[in-house]
N, C-alpha and C positions, 0 to 999 in steps of 0.2 A: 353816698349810697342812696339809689334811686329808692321813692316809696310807690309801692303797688296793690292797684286793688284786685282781689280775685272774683272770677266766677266759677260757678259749677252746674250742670247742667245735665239733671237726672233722666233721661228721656226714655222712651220704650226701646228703642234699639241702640244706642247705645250711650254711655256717659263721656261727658266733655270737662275738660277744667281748662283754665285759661288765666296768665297774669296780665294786666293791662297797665301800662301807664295812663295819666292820670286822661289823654288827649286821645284817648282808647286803639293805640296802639298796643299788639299784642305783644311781648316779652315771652311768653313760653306757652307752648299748648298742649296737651296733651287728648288723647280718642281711645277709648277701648271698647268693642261691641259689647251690646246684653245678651241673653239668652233668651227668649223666649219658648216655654212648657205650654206647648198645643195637644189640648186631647183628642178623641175621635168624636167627643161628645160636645164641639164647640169651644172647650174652657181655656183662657188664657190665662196663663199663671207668670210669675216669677218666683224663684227662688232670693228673699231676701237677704238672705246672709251673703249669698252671691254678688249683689247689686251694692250691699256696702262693702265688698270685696272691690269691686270695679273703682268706687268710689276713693277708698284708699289709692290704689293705683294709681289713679290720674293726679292727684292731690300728692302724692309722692313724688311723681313726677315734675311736674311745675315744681314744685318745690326746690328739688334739686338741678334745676337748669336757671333758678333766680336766685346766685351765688351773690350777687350785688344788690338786692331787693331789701326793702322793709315791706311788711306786709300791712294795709292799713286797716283791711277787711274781707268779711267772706259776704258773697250773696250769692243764695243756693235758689236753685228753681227746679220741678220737675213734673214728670209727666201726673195727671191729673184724675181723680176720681179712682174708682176702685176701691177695693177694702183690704186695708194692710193692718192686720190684726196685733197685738200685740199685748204680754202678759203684764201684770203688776210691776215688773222689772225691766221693762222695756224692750224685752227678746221677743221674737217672731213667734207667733203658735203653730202657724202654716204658712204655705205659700203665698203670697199676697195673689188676690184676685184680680185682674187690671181692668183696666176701666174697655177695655175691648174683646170681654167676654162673652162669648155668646152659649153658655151651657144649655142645652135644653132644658134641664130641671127648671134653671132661673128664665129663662124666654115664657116658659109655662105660667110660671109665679107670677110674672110680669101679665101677661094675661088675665089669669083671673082679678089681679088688683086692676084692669081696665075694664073689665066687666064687672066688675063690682063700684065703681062709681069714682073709686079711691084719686084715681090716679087725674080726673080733674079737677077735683079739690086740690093736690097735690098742684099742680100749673095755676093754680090760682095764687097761691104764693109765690114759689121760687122760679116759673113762668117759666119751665125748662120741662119737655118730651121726654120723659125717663126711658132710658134702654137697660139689658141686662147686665151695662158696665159698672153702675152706681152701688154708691159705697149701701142703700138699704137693701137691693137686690142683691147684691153679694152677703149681705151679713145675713139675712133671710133663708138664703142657700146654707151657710156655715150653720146657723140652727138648726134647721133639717136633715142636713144633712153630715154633717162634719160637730156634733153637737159637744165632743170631749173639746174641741178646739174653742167652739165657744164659749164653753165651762172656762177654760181658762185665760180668757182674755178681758183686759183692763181696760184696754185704748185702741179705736179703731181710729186709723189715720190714712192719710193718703203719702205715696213716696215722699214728697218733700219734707214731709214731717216727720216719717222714719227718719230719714237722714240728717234731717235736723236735730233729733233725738240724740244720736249717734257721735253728734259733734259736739254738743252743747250738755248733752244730761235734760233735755227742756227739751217738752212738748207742745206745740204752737200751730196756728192752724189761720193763714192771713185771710182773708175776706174774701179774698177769688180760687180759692179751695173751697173754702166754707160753703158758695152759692148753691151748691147740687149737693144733697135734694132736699135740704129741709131749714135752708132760708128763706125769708118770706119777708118779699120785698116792701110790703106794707108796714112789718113792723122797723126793719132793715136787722133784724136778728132773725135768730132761728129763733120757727115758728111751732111752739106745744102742738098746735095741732096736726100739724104734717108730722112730726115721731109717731102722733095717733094712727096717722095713715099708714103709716108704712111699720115702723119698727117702736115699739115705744122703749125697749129699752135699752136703746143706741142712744138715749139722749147722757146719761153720763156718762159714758164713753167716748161723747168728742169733745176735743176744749174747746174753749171760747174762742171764736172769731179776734183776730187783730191784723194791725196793719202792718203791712210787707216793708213796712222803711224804718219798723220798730227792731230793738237787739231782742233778738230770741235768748243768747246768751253769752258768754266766752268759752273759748277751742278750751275743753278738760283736757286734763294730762295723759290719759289714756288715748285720747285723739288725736294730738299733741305726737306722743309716741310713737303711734300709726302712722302719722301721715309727715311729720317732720317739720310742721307747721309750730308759731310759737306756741303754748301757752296760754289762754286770755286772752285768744285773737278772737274780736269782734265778728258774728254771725246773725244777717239778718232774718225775721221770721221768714220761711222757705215759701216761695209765691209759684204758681202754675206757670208751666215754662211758655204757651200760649201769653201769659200775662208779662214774663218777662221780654219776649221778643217785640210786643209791643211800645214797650216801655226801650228796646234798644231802637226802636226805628222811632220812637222820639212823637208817637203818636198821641194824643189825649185832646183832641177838637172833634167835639157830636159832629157825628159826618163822616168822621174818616173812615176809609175802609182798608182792610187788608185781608191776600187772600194767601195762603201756602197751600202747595201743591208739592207736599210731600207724602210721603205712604200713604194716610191717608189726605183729604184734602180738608180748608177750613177756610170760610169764611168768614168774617169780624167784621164787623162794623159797630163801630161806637155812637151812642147816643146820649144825651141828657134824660132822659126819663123813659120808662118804662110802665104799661099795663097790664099786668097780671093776667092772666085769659087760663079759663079752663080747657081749653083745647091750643098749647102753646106748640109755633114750629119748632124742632130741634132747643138749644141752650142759650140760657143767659148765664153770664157771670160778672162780678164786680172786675174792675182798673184794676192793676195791680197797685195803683198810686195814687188812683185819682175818688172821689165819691161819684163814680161813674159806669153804669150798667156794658152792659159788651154783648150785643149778639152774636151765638157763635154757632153759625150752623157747619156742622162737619161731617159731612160724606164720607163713608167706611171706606170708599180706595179714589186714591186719587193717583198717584206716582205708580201705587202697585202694579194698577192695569197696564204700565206700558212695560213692569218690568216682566209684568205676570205675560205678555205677550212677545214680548221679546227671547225670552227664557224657553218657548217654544219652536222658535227655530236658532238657535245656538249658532250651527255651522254655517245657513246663510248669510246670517245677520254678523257674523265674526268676528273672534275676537273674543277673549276673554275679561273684561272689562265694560261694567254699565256704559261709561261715555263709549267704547268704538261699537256698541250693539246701537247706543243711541242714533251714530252719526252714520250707522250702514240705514239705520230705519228712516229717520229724517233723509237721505237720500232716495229710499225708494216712496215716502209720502210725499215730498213738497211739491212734484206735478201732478197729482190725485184732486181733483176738482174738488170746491167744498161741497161736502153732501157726501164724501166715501162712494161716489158713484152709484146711492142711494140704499148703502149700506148703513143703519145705525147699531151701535153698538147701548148695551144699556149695563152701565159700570157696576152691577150689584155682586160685586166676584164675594165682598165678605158681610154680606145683608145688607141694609142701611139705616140710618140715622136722620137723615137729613134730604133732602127737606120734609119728609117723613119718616117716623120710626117702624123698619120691616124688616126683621129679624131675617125671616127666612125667605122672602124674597133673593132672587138668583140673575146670575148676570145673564146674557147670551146679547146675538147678532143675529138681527133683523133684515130681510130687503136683499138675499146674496142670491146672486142669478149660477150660471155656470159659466160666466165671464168675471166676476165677482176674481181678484188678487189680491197678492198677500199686499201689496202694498193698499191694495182698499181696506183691507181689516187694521192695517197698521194706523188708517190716518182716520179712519171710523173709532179705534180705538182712545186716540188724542181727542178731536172732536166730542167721542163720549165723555171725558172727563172733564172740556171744558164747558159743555151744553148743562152739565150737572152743578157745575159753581152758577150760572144762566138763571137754572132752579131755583137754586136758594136764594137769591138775590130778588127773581121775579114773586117769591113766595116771601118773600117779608115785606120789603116798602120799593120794589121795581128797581130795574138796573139804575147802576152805577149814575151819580150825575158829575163825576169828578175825576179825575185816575185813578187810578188803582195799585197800591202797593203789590207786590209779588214777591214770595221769598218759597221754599223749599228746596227739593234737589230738583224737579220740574224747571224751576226758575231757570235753570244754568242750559235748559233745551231752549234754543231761538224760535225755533219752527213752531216748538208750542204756545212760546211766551206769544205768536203772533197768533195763533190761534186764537187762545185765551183773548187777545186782546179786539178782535175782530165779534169774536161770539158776545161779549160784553157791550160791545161799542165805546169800551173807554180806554183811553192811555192803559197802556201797565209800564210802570214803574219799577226794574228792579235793582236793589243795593249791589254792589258789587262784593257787597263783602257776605259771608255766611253765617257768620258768627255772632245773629242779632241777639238770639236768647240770651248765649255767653253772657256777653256786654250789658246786655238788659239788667242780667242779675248780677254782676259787678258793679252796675251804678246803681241797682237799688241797696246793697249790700254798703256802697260808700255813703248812700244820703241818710243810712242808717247809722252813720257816724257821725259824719257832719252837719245835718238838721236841713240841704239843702234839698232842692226838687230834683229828682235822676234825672226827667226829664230834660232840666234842664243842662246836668251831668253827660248825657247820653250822646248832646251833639258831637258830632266829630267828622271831619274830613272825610267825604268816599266818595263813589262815582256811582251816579246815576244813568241805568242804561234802560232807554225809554225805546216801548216797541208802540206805534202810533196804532189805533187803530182805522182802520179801512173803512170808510161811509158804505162804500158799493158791497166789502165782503161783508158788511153787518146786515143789509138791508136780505142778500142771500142765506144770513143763517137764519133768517124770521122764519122760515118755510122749513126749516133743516130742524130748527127748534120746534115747531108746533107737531111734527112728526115722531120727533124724540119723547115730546109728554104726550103724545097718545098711546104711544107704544108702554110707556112711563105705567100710565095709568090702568091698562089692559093685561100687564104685565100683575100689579098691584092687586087687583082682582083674581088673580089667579096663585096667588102666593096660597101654599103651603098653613093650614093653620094648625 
């Protein structure tokens, strides 16, 4: 009887579980979509009962498709930040709030704590641009707003720690959760005086920081029950699924970078130290594994814009399926000159984050003559998404000086991985396989049992599919780029306050 290690992997759109042998081939997998609750006023919710509903599902699954398996551990990972409320007993009080919330109420709140001084003392510890997704702007909203719910809540936590909850009876909370918004890198705990800034009395309501390759606890009998799993099966503290995919591509050298270009998009780059600044770009958070800081700036649509533009014309584009909408678009963009025939597109369809925080900033298309086609808006569209990773990159320490990892559902488009790779001017790199979050938090889950480094768990056999970039098409996006942050900045200026 073979032994296998599990993952699970809580994400905003849907949850994944996966058995691996030890050389991280998959054994059994299982995908069921989430739900997401959009209001008219911004607000992104989940229904949690729902999402540990999902979570059984897939964990049943695996389960019963590894008839020959031992199990030797669970490592959970999930989507990050937000405020997942919960009572003395562990149960839901409301919706969980997600970390990509944009209510007006809270976008307001957010505002006067940046006119009130709050919020760069705030960056001066935990060195991260707060938006309206974070766990004190959300619990701030719940007081105000929603105050019987506050009344009776015990523990506010982020998804993976719900469902770590769920598993174990134990509430845990690893260090790259922990980062936003009231760790403070100076002391490397969370910081008294940033609860002052924001929330003071969210401070005993989160647990203590620990590490992701620590046992949160063993599978209770009730979960057990649920999901068909043994008993006293080993689970490690629940890590940010950001954190676990880096830990599956086996990254942890200051320098490295990686970018996904899914829903939304995200930029990482890893470093050995960090400066606290009261005026910080976008987010830091700790390694999932390492005593190591992670720049992460994340722009609010990355993937979205091509489905969001695709999804517009249905019957030209053809096909009931993302990849044949993809592969009718990619044929009307790949002879579209770079520059969209001086069409720019500016990706703000769901505000932004990164590489500044503008809530109500809005997308649109720049530059369109009455010669202006659909196939210029399609490759203005791609171009916009990848001039905006460009951004983040040139707003923290300048492009790229190395390749570049590349993972999301973007990854799996050619046309854009070349994009991408020409606007940057560096290699993009992408794994062949999808599944790095999975795997991520299946080998931190197993080094939580065995004492060893995931990373070094994590290696394993794939294929590397390297798109080169272009000297000549990079030296042309210089000009296509300087136009994009004019417009960037012009645009910025006229946001909505």
């Amino acid at each position: 009887m073979s032994e296998a290690w599990l993952g699970l992997d809580v994400g905003t759109t849907a949850v994944k579980a996966a058995a691996y042998t030890h050389d991280g081939k998959i054994i059994a997998s299982e995908e069921v979509p989430s739900k997401m609750l959009r209001g008219s006023d911004g607000s992104n919710e989940q229904n949690m009962e729902e999402v540990w509903s999902n979570v059984v599902h897939c964990l049943t699954s695996v389960n019963s498709k590894c008839n020959h398996c031992t199990f030797a551990s669970l490592g959970v990972a999930a989507q990050g930040d937000g405020c997942w409320a919960l009572d003395a007993d562990g149960a839901p009080v409301r919706n969980a709030i997600l970390w990509s919330d944009m209510r007006k109420d809270a976008v307001a709140d957010l505002a006067k704590l940046d006119a009130s001084g709050a919020l760069k003392a705030v960056g001066q510890g935990c060195n991260t641009a707060l938006w309206p997704g974070t766990s004190a702007i959300g619990w701030r909203w719940m007081r105000n707003h929603d105050p019987a719910a506050a009344a009776k809540t015990a523990h506010v936590v982020t998804c993976g720690d719900f469902i770590g909850q769920r598993l174990t009876g134990e509430i845990g909370i690893d260090f790259s959760n922990a980062t936003i918004p009231f760790f403070d890198f100076n002391l490397h705990t969370y910081g008294d005086s940033l609860f002052h800034l924001q929330c003071e009395e969210l401070r005993s309501r989160l647990p203590e920081p620990r590490r992701a390759t620590e046992i949160l606890g063993p599978l209770t009998k009730q979960a057990a029950q649920d999901t068909g799993l043994p008993m006293g099966l080993p689970v490690s503290v629940p890590t940010l699924d950001l954190g676990a995919m880096i830990v599956g591509m086996g990254l942890s050298t200051p320098g490295d970078m990686m970018m996904i270009m899914g829903t939304t998009a995200v930029v990482n780059i890893l470093t050995d130290a960090i400066t606290p600044t009261e005026t910080p770009l976008a987010a830091t958070v700790m390694h999932a594994t390492k005593d190591m800081p992670v720049r992460v700036l994340a722009p609010s649509t990355g993937a979205a814009a091509f489905d969001w533009f695709a999804n517009l014309h249905p019957q030209s584009l053809g096909g009931g399926t993302t990849s044949a909408m993809a592969d009718q678009l990619n044929t009307l963009v790949i002879d579209v000159p770079i520059g969209a025939n001086g069409v720019t597109f500016l990706p703000y369809l769901n505000g932004e984050r990164a590489p500044f925080v503008a809530p109500n900033i809005r997308a649109g298309f720049l530059g369109m003559s009455a010669r202006t086609t659909k196939a210029d808006l399609g490759r203005a569209v791609m171009e916009g998404a990848a001039l905006s990773l460009r951004h983040c990159c040139l707003s923290e320490n300048g492009l790229p000086k190395a390749p570049v990892h590349l993972t999301g559902g973007g990854a799996r488009n050619t046309v854009w991985c070349q994009i991408i790779a020409d606007v940057i001017g560096q290699d993009v790199l992408v794994n062949s396989t999808s599944d790095l979050g999975l795997w991520g938090a299946a080998c931190i889950g197993a080094a939580a049992t065995t004492g060893q480094d995931p990373i070094d768990l994590s290696k394993r056999n794939h294929r590397i599919i390297r798109f080169a970039s272009n000297p000549e098409h990079h030296t042309a996006y210089g000009a296509v780029f300087d136009r994009f942050q004019t417009l960037s900045d012009a645009l910025r200026a006229l946001e909505p306050r």
